[in-house]
LUMVEX-864992 format. One line per field, with one value per residue (C-alpha): x, y, z. Coordinates in Angstrom, 2 decimals. Each point is the difference from the previous one (the first is absolute). Layout:
N
c1 <- (X;...)
c2 <- (Y;...)
c3 <- (Z;...)
END
This chain:
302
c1 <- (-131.39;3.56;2.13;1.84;2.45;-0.29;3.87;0.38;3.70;1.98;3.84;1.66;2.17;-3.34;-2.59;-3.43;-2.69;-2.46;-2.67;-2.54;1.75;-0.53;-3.78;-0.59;1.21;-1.94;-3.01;0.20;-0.18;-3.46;-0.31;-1.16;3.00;2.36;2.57;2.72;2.34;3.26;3.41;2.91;1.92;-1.96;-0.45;2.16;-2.48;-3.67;-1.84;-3.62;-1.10;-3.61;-1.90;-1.23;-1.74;1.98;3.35;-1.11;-1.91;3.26;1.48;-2.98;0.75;3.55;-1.37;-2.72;2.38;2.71;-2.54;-0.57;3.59;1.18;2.62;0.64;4.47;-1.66;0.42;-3.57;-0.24;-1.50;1.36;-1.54;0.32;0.98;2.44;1.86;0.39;3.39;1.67;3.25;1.46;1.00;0.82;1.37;0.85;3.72;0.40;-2.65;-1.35;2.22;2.35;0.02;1.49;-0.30;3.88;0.17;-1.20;2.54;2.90;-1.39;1.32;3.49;-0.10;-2.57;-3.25;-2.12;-2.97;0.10;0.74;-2.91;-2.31;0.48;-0.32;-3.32;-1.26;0.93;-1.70;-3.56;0.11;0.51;2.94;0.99;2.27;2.87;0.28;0.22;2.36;2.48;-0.63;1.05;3.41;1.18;0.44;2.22;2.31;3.83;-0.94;2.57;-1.38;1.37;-3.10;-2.37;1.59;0.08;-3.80;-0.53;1.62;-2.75;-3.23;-2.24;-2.78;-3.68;-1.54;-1.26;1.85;1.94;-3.03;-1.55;2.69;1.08;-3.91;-0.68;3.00;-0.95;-2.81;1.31;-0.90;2.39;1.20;1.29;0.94;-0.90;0.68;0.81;3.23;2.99;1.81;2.67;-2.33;-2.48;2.70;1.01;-3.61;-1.09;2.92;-0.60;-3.54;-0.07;-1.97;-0.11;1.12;-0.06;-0.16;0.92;1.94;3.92;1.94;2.55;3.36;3.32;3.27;-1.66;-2.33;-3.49;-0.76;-3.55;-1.51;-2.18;1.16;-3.34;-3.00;-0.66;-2.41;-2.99;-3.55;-0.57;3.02;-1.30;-3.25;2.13;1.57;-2.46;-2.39;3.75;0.47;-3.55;0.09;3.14;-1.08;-3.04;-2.32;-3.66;-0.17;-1.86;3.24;1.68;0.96;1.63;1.33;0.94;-0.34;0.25;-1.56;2.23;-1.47;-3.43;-0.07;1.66;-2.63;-2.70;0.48;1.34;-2.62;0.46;1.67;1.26;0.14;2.32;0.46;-0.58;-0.88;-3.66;-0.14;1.57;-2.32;-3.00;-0.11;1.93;-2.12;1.56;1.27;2.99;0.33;0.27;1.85;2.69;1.04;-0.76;-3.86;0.92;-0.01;-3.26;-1.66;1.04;-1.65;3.55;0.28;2.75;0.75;0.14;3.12;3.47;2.96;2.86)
c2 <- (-0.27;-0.40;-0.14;-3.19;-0.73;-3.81;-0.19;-2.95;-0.59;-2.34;-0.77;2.73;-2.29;-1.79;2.81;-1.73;2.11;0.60;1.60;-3.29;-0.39;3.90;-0.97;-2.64;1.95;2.86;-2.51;-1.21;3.39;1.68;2.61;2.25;-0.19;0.37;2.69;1.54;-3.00;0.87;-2.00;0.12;-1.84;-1.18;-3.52;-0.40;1.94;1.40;1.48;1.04;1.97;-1.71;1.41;-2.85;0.99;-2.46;-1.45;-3.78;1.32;0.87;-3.68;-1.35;2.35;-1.62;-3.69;0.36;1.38;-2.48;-3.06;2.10;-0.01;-3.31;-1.80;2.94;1.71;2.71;1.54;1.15;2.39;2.90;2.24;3.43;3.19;2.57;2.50;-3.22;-1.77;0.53;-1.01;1.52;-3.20;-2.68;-3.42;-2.73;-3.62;-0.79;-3.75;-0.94;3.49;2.80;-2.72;-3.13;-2.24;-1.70;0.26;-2.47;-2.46;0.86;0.26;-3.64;-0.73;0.12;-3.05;-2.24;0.60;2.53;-2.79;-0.36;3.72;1.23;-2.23;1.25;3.55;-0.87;-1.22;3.10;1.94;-1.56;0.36;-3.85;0.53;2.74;2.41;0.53;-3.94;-0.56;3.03;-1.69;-4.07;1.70;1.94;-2.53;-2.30;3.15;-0.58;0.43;1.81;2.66;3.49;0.03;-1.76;2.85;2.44;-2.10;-0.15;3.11;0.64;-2.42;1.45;1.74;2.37;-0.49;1.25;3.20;0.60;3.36;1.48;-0.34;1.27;2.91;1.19;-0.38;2.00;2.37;0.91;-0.17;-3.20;-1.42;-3.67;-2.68;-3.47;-2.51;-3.66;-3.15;-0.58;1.56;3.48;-1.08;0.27;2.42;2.82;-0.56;-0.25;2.95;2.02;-0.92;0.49;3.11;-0.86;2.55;-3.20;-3.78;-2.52;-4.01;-2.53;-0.24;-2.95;-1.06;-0.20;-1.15;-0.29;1.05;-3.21;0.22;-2.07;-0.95;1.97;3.56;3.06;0.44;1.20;-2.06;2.78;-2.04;0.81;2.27;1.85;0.93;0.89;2.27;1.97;0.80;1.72;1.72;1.60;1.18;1.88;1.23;1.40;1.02;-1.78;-1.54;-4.02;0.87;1.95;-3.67;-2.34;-3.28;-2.78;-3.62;-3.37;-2.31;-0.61;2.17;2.54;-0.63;2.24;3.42;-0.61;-0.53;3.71;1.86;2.28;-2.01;-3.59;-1.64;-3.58;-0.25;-3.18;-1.56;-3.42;-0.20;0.85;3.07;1.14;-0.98;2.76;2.80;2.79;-0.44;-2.45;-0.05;-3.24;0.83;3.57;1.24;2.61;2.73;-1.32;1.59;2.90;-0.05;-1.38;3.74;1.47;1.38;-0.48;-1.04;3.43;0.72;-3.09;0.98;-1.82;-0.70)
c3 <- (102.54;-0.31;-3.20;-1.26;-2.76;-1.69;-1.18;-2.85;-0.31;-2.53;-0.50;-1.77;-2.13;-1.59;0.63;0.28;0.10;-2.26;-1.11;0.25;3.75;0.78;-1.45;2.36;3.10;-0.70;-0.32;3.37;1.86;0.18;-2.45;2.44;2.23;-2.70;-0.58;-1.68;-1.90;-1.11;-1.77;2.73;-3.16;-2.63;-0.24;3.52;2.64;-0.14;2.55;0.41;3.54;1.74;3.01;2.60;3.09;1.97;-0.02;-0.23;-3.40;-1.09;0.45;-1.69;-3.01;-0.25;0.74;-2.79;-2.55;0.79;-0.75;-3.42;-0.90;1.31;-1.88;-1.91;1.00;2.10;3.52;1.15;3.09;1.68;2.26;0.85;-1.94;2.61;1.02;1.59;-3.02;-0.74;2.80;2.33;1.22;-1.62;1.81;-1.94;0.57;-2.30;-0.80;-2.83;0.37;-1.24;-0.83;-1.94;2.17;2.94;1.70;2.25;-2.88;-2.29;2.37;0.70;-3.33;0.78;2.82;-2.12;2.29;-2.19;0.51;3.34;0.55;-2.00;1.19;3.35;-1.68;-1.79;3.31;1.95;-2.83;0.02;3.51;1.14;2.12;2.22;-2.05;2.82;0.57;-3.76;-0.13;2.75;-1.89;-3.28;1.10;1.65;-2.81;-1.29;2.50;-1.11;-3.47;-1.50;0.26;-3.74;-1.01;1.28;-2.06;-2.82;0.61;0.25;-3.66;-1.07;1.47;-1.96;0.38;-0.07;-3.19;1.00;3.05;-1.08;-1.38;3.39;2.52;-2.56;-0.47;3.37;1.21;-2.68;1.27;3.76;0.93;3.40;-1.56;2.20;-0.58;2.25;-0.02;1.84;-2.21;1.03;0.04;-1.99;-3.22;1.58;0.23;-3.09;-2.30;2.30;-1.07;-3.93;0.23;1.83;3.07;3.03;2.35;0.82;2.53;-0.31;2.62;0.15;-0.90;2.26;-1.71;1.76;-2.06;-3.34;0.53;1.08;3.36;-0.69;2.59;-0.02;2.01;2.07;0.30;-3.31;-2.05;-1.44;-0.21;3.60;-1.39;-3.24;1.48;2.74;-3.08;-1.77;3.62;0.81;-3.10;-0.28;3.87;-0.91;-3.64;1.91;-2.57;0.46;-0.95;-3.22;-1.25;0.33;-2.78;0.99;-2.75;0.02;-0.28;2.56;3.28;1.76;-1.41;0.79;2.97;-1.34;-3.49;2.29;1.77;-3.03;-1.63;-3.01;0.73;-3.54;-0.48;-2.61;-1.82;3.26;1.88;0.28;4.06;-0.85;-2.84;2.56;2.04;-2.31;-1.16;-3.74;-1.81;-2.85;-1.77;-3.76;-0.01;1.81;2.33;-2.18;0.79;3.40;-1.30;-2.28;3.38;1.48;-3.34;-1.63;-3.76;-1.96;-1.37;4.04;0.48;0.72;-1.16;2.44)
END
């Protein structure tokens, strides 16, 4: 038998869960396989442990107690309960993800094409055009803009809900963080920096006479990338896959969630939350964290 823990997660700024919810989740499980429940935050994040047999049992636990709780604000997943659980790398996507935004959107503002712009970007994100050609369309209708208007960007971005909580509890508890995305290092350096991860990858704009040129310093970093990231820092950390957490949103990130330990869809385009191993649609980051089994008391400011 092997031990589980079904995680029910809600958004911290209009905790959720209740005791009729916790009811109906603890109906669905066998009482026989049941375990240990405890309050990671009350009315934000319950747990209760289950032994299955076999894995698939497990994803039949979460499918069953998902259909019990449909249409009701919370996050409903299982992950196991073992000495991996809390996990020593963590992977995560920027754009949408630990940030709001979506850059190349909003710096799509400033020349009148934020429709056609994020269009292509909501394309590229469910996976219905190839992320390094819609990368390429998308900075080249940037060429000739002021490399004033990144900064001034910049100044505007905020973090996700969540996001500090996660890099500073992680770290805490010696966690390797890296930031990985398919934006560009002129924001990655700098979030990474605020946020406190370990490193971070992204591609290069091109800039000539403080004006970008609307081309991409190659290799363009895209999905193969992110996936290449996350197996380097695991040989060199000397880490098994199930010490892995990966985090995004898009379908770039498909490939790094699918070979993370834990892969996290979060608040992402339906491909995406497919194949991840959890879903986040309702809470935040923090619910990250719960998923790993730490408790609020456990979270460490930045």
């Amino acid at each position: 038998m092997k031990t589980y823990a079904l995680v029910l997660t809600s958004s911290p700024a209009a905790p959720a869960l209740t005791a009729e919810i916790v009811d109906r989740a603890l109906a669905a499980l066998s009482e026989s396989t049941r375990g240990e429940t405890l309050w990671l935050s009350e009315h934000e994040a319950w747990q209760v442990q289950f032994s299955v047999s076999e894995p698939p049992d497990a994803d039949q636990v979460r499918a069953t107690v998902a259909e019990a709780l449909a249409n009701l604000p919370a996050d409903v997943n299982v992950v196991p309960d073992d000495a991996s659980r809390r996990k020593k790398l963590l992977v995560a996507d920027m754009e949408s993800t630990i940030i709001e935004q979506e850059c190349l959107d909003e710096l799509a503002d400033h020349i009148g094409l934020r429709d056609r712009i994020s269009e292509i970007t909501a394309r590229a994100m469910r996976g219905e055009i190839a992320f390094e050609e819609a990368l390429k369309e998308r900075v080249r209708l940037l060429k000739g803009l002021k490399v004033d208007v990144l900064e001034n960007l910049y100044n505007r971005l905020t973090f996700m809900p969540g996001a500090r909580e996660l890099v500073a509890t992680m770290r805490a508890n010696g966690a390797y963080c890296a930031l990985v995305s398919g934006g560009f290092t002129f924001f990655t350096e700098r979030i990474a920096a605020r946020l406190g991860f370990h490193t971070h990858q992204a591609n290069t704009l091109d800039i000539v006479d403080g004006r970008l040129t609307g081309t991409v310093s190659p290799p363009i970093l895209g999905r193969e990338a992110k996936l290449a990231a996350l197996e380097r820092l695991r040989r060199d950390l000397n880490l098994q896959p199930e010490e892995t957490l990966a985090v995004g949103d898009g379908a770039n990130d498909l490939d790094m969630i699918r070979a993370a330990g834990l892969g996290v869809a979060f608040r992402a385009k339906p491909v995406v939350t497919a194949v991840a191993r959890a879903s986040i649609r309702f809470g935040d980051l923090t619910a990250l964290l719960y998923l790993q089994g730490y408790t609020r008391k456990e979270f460490v400011a930045q």
